[in-house]
N, C-alpha and C positions, 0 to 999 in steps of 0.2 A: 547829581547824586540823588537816590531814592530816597525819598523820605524814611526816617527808621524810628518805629516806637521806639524811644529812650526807657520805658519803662518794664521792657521786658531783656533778661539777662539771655544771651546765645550762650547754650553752655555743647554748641558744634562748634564751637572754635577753639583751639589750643590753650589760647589764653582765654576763659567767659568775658564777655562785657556788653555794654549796652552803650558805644561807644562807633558803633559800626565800625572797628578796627580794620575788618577785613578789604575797605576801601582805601584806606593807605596802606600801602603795601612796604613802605619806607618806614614808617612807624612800626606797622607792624614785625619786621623784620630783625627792627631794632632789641623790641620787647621779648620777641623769641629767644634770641642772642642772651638777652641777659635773665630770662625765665634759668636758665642751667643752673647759674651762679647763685642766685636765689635758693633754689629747690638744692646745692650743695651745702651755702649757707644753713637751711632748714636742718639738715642731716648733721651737721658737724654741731649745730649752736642751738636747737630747737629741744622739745620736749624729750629726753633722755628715751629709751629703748621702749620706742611706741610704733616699728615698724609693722608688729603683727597686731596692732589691734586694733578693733572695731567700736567707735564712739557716738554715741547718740547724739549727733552735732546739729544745729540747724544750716543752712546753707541761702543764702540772699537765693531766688528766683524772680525776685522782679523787684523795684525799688517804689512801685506803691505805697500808699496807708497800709492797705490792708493785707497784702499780698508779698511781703519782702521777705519773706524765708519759711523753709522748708527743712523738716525735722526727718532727720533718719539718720542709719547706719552709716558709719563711712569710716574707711580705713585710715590712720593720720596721714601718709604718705602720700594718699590720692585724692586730701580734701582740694577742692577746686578754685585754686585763691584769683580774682581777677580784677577788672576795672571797672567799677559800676557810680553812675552822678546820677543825680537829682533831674527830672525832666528839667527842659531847661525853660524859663519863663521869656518869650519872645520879646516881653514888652518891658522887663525890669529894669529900674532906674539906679542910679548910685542912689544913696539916702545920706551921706554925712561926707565933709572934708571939703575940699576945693572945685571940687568935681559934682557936686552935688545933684541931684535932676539930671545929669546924662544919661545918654544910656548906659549899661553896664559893659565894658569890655571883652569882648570873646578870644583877643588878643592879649600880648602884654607889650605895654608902651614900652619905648625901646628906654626913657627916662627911669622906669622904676624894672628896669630888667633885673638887677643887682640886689636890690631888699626884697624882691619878690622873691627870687629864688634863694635869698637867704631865710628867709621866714618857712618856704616848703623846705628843704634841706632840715631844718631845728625841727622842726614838727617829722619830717620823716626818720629822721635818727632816733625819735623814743621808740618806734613802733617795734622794730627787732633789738632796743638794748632791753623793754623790759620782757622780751621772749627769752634771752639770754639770761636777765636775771633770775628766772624764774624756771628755768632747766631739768633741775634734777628733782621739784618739787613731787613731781609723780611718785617716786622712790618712799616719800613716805606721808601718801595722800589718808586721812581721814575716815575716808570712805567714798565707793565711788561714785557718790554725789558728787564730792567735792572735786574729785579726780574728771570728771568729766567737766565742768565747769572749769576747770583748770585749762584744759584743753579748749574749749571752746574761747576762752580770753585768747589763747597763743595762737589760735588759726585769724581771729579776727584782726589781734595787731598785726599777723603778716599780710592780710588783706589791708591794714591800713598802710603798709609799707607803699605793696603794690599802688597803689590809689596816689601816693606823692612820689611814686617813679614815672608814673603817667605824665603825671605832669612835666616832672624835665625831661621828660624824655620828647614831649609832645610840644614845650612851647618854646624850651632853651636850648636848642639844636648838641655842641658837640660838650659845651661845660656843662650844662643837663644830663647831657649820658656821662660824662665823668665824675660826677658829683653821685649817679645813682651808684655809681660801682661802686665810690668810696662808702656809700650807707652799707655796704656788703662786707668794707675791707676792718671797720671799727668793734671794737667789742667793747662790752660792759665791765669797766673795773680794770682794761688793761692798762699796765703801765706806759706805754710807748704810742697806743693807738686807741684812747678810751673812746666813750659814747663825749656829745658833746655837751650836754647838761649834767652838774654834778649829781642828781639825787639819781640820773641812770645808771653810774656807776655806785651807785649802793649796794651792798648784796642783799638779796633776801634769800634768805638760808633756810626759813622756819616756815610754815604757815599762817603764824601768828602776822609775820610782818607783809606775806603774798595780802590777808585782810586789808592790812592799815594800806598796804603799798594802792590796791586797787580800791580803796573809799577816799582815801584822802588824792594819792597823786593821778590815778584816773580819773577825780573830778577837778586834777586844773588840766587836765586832758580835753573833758567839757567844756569847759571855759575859755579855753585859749581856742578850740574847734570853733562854738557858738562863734565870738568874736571873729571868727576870719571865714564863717557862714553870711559875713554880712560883705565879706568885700568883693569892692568893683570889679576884679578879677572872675570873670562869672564860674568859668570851671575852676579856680578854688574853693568859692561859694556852695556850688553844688555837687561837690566830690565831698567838704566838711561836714555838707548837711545828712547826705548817706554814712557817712564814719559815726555823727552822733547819735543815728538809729541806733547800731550795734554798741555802742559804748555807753547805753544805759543799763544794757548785761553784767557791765564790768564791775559798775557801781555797786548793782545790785548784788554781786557777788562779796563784794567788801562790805557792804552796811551789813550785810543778811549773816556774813562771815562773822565778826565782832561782836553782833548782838549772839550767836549762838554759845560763844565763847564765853561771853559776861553770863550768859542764863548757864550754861552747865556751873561754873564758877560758885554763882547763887545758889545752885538748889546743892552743890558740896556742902556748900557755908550751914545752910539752913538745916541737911542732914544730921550732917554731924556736929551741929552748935559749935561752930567755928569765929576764930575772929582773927586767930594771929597770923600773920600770910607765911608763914614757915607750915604753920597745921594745913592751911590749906595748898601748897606744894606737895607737904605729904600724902595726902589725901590726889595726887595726881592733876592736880587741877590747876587754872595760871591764875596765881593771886590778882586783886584786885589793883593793889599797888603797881605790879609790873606791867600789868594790861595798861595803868596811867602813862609810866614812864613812854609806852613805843607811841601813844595818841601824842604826847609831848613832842616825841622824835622826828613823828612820819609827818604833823603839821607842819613843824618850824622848816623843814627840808622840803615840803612842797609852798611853802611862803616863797622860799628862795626863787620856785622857778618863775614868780610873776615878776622878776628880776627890780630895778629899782623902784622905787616909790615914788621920785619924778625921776621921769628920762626924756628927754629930747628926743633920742627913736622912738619911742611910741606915739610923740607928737608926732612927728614922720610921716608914720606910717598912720595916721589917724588922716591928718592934714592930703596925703597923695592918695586916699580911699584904699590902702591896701589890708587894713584892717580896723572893724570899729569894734564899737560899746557891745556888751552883752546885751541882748534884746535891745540891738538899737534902733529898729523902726519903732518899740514900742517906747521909749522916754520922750517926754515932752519940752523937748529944748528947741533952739535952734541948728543941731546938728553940725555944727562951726566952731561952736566952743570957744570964740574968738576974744568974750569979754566975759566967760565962766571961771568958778573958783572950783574947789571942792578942796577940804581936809585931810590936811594929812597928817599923822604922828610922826615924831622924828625925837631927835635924844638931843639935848642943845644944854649946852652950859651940867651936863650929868644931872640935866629933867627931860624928862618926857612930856612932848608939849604936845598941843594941837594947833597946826598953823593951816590958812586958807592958801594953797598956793593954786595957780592957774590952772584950770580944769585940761588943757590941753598936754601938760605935760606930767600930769598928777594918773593920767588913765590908767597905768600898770595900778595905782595904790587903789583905783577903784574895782577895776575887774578882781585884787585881791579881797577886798570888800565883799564883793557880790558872792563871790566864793566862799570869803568863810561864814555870811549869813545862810548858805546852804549847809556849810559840815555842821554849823548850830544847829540846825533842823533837826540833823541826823544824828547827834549826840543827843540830843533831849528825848527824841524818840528810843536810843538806847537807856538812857537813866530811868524810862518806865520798866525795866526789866529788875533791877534790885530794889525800887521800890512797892513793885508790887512784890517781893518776896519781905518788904518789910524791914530792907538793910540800909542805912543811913549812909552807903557811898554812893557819888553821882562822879562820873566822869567829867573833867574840865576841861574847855580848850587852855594853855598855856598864851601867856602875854602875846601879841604878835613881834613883838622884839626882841623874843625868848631863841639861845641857840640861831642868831642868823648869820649867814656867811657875807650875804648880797643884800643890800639897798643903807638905807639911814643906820640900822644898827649895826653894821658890822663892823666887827672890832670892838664893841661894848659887852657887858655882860648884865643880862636882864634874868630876871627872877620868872618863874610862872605867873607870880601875881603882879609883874611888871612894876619890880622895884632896882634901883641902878644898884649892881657892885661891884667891889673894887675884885679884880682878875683872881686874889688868893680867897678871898671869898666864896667866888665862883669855881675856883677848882674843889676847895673843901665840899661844897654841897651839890656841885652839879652831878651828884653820884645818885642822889636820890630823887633824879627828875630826869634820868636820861637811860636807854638798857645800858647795862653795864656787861663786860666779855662773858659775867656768870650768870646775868640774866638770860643772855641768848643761849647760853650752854645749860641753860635749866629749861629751858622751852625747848630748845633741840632733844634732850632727854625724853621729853614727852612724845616726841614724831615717831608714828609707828603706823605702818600702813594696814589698811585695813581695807581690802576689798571683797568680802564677804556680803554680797547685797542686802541694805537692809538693816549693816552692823555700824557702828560709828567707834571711834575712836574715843577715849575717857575723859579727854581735856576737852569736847564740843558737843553740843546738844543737837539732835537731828534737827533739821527745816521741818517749816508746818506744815510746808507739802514740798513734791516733788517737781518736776520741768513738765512745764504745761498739763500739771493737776497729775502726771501720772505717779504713783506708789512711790513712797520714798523707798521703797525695796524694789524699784525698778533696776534692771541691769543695763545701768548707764553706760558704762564699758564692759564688752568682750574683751577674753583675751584668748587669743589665738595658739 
């Protein structure tokens, strides 16, 4: 076989990749077959009536630093979703588990066949439930800042789809391709055949929650990528590490989304010497209060998905090198974890303790950890916005045992400030820490589209600038 730069995208082939597809002719054959289903999928469950329009998208052309995407027009229907990895490093070693110091697998052991493709399968079912979720958000986009940026999330989780069909399709022969069909057969929120993580079945309805959804649960999107950027599995490794280029966009659109929200919010308040969140409803704006309640909502349900707080599977899968630590070449252990602790909180005797329990089976309560000391970052850097208007509200994160369905707390009832109570306790006031059906129907009230370049919608403050410095009255979509 020729040697092929891995680092340059063919976009003369059917499907683009940097994967020399065109040399397996059985792979590739495969992926054709099921590109149809895909591109049906996209039309029946993707961005709502965007056939004739033209989006200022960028598009991966090579998977370098410097060089990995390329901005211009393109119609939704003909964006070019395909298979693009990280070059691949000839020499890389495993770095944590049983495995340690080997080399890195370019196969899969026939021993860890089963958790490997259950781990691709989980990670490739978010990528089309939150396209699904997020559907008909177009309908009543902000402006088309936000609208194009809306767009550019949906094309890239369907390129993330693509990216974990590769996979079964390339390493787990005929349950690989039936497993990819099933990612095609599930919807978001259905009764009979949902997504396979609860918070993909969440609706977001509004764009207040499209923010929270893409700050809080596209950075355990981050997190659970990183961590499986490290394992021995190399084309996992370096299909993950391509996926978290593009999904610091996503981020960016949730932190940059919320803070815009809290600044229009502030400078109402501050207009019209405001305090009460009723005057500032009337005034068109989303109170401060209720902007609490969805940070409340959208944490406690992306808590859920770093699943228990210890689990035996994540020893597992830690121990057979199929997935490690957030930046795990960079922590200074042993990599073994075999005589490690770490803390965990947990609810015992109706207290909230902290106990050391073994670092190998505690990883999920650590990658939760690592995670919410980043949404910290990103709430304090929002709390500079009402304090430099001079307004005495700061956003909080909510307890982490606040609202959880999965791990130590569920089935209890925790307070925001992470106090135990008793279940009618917890119905009387979970009204006021949670959206409630007329918070959402008061935010929905507010959704009015707005694609007049240039114009913004009343409940959001324009960005400080536009996508790659150009004019926030750029004409980020065409419409046809």
């Amino acid at each position: 076989m020729a040697e092929v730069d891995e680092q340059v995208i063919d976009y003369s082939q059917r499907i683009p990749n940097n994967v020399d597809l065109s040399t397996d002719r059985t792979l590739q054959r495969a992926l054709e077959r099921w590109q149809p289903a895909f591109l049906n999928w996209w039309n029946e469950t993707g961005p709502a009536n965007t056939a004739n329009l033209e989006v200022y998208l960028r598009t991966a052309v090579s998977v370098d630093r410097d060089g990995w995407a390329n901005f211009g027009y393109v119609r939704m229907p003909e964006y070019r979703w395909g298979i693009f990895l990280t070059p691949r490093d000839e020499n890389r070693k495993i770095h944590f588990g049983d495995h340690k110091s080997e080399q890195a697998w370019q196969d899969v052991p026939g021993e860890y066949r089963s958790p490997l493709r259950r781990i691709i399968v989980t990670q490739g079912d978010t990528e089309p439930a939150s396209v699904e979720q997020q559907r008909l958000l177009g309908a009543t986009c902000p402006s088309l800042y936000d609208l194009r940026n809306l767009f550019q999330v949906n094309v890239e989780e369907g390129r993330h789809l693509w990216a974990m069909v590769y996979l079964l399709h390339r390493y787990f022969g005929r349950d690989g391709r039936e497993e990819a069909e099933a990612l095609l057969q599930r919807r978001s929120g259905d009764a009979n055949n949902p997504r396979i993580l609860t918070a993909f079945n969440e609706r977001t309805s509004h764009w207040l929650a499209f923010f929270m959804f893409t700050f809080f649960t596209d950075r355990d999107g981050k997190f659970q990528l990183a961590a499986l950027a490290e394992s021995a599995f190399d084309p996992l490794a370096r299909t993950t590490k391509f996926m978290l280029t593009e999904e610091a966009h996503h981020m960016f659109v949730g932190e940059s989304g919320v803070a815009r929200v809290l600044q229009r919010t502030c400078e109402v308040m501050c207009e019209h010497h405001l305090t009460d969140s009723s005057q500032v409803r009337a005034h068109g704006a989303i109170d401060l209060e209720t902007l609490q309640k969805f940070v409340n909502f959208h944490y406690s349900v992306t808590l859920d998905l770093f699943g228990s707080e210890v689990s035996s599977n994540a020893a597992s899968y830690y121990t057979s090198g199929l997935k490690g630590r957030y930046t795990e070449t960079n922590i200074d252990d042993d990599h073994s974890l075999a005589s490690e602790s770490y803390a965990v909180v947990e609810i015992d005797g109706g207290k909230i303790l902290s106990r050391p329990a073994p670092a190998l089976t505690a990883l999920n309560a650590r990658l939760r950890d690592d995670f919410t000391r980043e949404i910290q970052a990103g709430v304090d850097r929002w709390n500079r916005i009402p304090e430099r208007f001079g307004l005495p509200f700061r956003v909080t994160l909510p307890h982490a045992g606040f609202h959880r369905k999965i791990g130590s707390f569920a089935g209890h009832y925790i307070s925001p400030q992470g106090r135990v109570l008793s279940q009618e306790d917890w119905q009387r006031d979970s009204v006021a820490w949670l959206p409630s059906e007329e918070d959402h129907a008061f935010v929905t009230s507010l959704m009015e589209r707005v694609i007049e370049p240039g114009k913004f919608a009343g409940w959001i403050a324009p960005p400080a600038r536009g996508i790659r410095n150009l004019p926030v009255e750029f004409e980020y979509v065409r419409f046809g």
